[in-house]
Structure formats: C-alpha cells, structure tokens
N, C-alpha and C positions, 0 to 999 in steps of 0.2 A: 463608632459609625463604620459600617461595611466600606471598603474599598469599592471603587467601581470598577468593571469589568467591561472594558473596550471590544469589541465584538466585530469581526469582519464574517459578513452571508457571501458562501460560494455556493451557487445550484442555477445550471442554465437557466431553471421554470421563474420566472419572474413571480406568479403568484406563491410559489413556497417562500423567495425569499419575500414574500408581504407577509405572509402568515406568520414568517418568524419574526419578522421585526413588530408584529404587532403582538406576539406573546412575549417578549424579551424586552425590547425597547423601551425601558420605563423609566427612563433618565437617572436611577437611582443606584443600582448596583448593578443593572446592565444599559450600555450604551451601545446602539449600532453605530459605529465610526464608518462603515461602507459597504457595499456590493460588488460582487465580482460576479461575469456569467461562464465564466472557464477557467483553468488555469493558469494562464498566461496572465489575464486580467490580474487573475488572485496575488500572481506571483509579483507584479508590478504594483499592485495596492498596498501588499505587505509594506514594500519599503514605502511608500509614500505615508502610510497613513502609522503604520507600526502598530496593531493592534497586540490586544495581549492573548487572545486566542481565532483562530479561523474555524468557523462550523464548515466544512466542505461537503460538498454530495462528491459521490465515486464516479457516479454516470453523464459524462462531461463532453462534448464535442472537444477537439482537439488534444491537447499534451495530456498525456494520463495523471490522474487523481494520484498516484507514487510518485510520479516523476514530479510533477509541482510540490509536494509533501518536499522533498529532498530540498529541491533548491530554497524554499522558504525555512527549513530547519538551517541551509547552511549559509544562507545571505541573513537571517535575522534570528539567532539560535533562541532568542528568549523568547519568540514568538511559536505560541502552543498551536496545534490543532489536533483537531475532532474530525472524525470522519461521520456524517450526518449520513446514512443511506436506510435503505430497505431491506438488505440483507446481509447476511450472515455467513457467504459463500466461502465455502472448502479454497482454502489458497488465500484467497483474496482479505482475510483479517491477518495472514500470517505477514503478508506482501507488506502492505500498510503500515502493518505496527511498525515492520522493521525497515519502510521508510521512514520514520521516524514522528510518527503520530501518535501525539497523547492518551488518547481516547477516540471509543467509536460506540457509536451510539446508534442504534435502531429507529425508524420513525414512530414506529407504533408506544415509544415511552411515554408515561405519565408527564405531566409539566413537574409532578415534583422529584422525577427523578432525573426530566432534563436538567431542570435547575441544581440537584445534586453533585449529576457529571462537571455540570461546566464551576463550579464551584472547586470542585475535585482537584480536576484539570489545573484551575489559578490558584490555587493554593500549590503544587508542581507533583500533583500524584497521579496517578493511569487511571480511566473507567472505562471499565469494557463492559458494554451490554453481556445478562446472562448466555444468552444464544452466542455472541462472538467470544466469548470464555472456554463452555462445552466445545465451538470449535476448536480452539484452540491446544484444549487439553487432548480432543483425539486426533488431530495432526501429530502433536508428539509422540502420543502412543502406535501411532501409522508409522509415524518415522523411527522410532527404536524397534519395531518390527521388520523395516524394509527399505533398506538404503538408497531405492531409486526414491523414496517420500521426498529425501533431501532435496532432490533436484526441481528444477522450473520445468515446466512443460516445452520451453525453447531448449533447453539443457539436454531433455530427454531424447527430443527430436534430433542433437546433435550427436547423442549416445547412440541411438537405433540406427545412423546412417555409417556412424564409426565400425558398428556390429556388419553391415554391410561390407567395409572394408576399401569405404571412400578417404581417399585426402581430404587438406582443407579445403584446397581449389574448389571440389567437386563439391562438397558440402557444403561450399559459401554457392557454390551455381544453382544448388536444389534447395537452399533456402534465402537466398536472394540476399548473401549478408556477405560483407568482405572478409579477403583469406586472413587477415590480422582481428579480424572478430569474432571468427569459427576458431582462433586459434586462444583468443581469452576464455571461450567457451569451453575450448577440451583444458586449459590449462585448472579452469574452475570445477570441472567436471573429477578432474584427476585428485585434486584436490579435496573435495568434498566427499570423495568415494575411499581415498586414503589409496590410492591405486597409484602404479608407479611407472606407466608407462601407456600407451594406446593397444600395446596389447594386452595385458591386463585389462584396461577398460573393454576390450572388446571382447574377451571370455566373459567376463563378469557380466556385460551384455547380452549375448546367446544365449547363457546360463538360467535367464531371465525371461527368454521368451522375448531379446529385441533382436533385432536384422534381420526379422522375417520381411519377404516381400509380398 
C-alpha cells in the first residue's frame, strides 16, 4: 500500500488552493493537512502541522517565496517543498533551488506529471519542470562565460557603485541598506569574483562596462 503524502497549499488565490485540494485531496496517497495565504502563514503551519511536502506559489504578498523556503528547510529540514508557479524566469529557478527547494513545477503540467513530481519529491529526489531545467542549464552556460552571471542583481548594483568609487557609507545611503551590509555585500562580491581587494573589484568593474553614470 502507497504511503500517504501529507500536503501543505501555499498561494494567496484561495480558489487555486480549492482547485488543488480538489485534484490532490483524495484521502489516499494524498492528504491536504492545511492552507497557508503567504509565507509567514506557511512558515508557521510548517511547524504546527509538519507536513511532508509544501506546494508554494512564488508571487506572494509579503516575505519572499526564498526567504520562507529557508527558514522552513532550516526549522523543519525533512520538510520538502515545491515551488507551484507560472514561470520559468532567468534567476529566479536558480534563487529557489538554492533556497533549498525540492522541486519546481510549472502550472501548465498534466495531473500525471503533477502527480509524478510530488511522488519524486517524497520519495527525497528533485523535479524540475522541463522549461526550469533548459533554464537552468543556460544560467550556467551565461555564467562560465561571464563572471558578473555569478552575481545578484543587488550584488551588481553594489559592484557598479564600487566602479564609481563610492565607500560603504555612501553606497548603503544610495541604496538604502546599512554600512555592515554594503560591507557583506563587497565581501561576497570579492569573493565570488576570486578578486582580492576593492580595487581589483573596481577595475574588473569599468572593464565591464560598470560605473558609468
């Protein structure tokens, strides 16, 4: 006999999470144990309820869909999740996975390929939709090409300002973040670039076509 598969719906839209509990819900090898309409929610169900996988959507009011991923991998590690959304966007499957989510799955899948993933998933293997695959293979190809790939889009804005030949002060005042967090940022920056100094980073910058105004 199949194992059951405990089920927590995160997606603001209330009628998605009906439509999922009514193709999932079948008391037999899937059980919806709850609902969550955000992250915060999700992240507080998690421990209450302990489910063995979260289906989450990405596009959430409040705490981002990565940052809830995190603290529900690190307050309940055997607890899987799925990222449930609509797309496939550049960055954004890279982001995810490496919050540490099982699987991500597209809306547009067949029920038997939903049912595959979330199968996948509980038994403790990865399913990525084909489209979040192809992404992900030319991310890495973008990035053994071109070492700014490596960085965040926050990362880069702190690189472009560096290329400028701002401090931290000044580059926590033109992006609204404190001097001890412009300062994680160039140290991650230096880091990830294999650069050994803010000058370094800031040649490697120009070089590049950043700290123009």
């Amino acid at each position: 006999m199949t194992a059951t598969i405990k089920l927590l719906l995160v997606d603001d839209h209330g009628i998605v999470r009906e439509g999922l509990r009514a193709l999932l819900d079948d008391g037999e090898e899937f059980v919806i144990v709850g609902e969550a309409g955000n992250g915060d929610e999700a992240c507080d169900a998690v421990r209450r309820l302990q489910p063995d996988i979260v289906l989450m959507d990405l596009k959430m009011p409040g705490m981002a869909a990565s940052d809830a991923i995190r603290v529900i991998r690190a307050t309940s590690p055997t607890v899987k999740v799925i990222a449930l959304t609509s797309y496939a966007e550049d960055g954004q499957v890279r982001e995810i996975m490496a919050a540490g989510a099982a699987g991500y799955i597209l809306k547009d899948v067949t029920k038997s390929d939903f049912v595959t993933a979330l199968r996948t998933v509980a038994g403790g293997q990865t399913w990525l939709h084909p489209l979040a695959q192809r992404s992900l293979v030319e991310q890495l190809r973008n990035r053994q090409a071109d070492p700014l790939a490596l960085l965040t889009q926050r990362e880069r804005s702190v690189l472009d300002l560096i290329a400028r030949g701002m401090s931290n002060r000044q580059i926590g005042d033109e992006l609204h973040l404190t001097e001890g967090t412009v300062k994680g940022y160039v140290s991650t920056i230096l880091a990830k670039l294999k650069l050994e100094d803010r000058t370094q980073a800031a040649l490697f910058a120009v070089q590049r076509g950043l700290g123009r105004r």
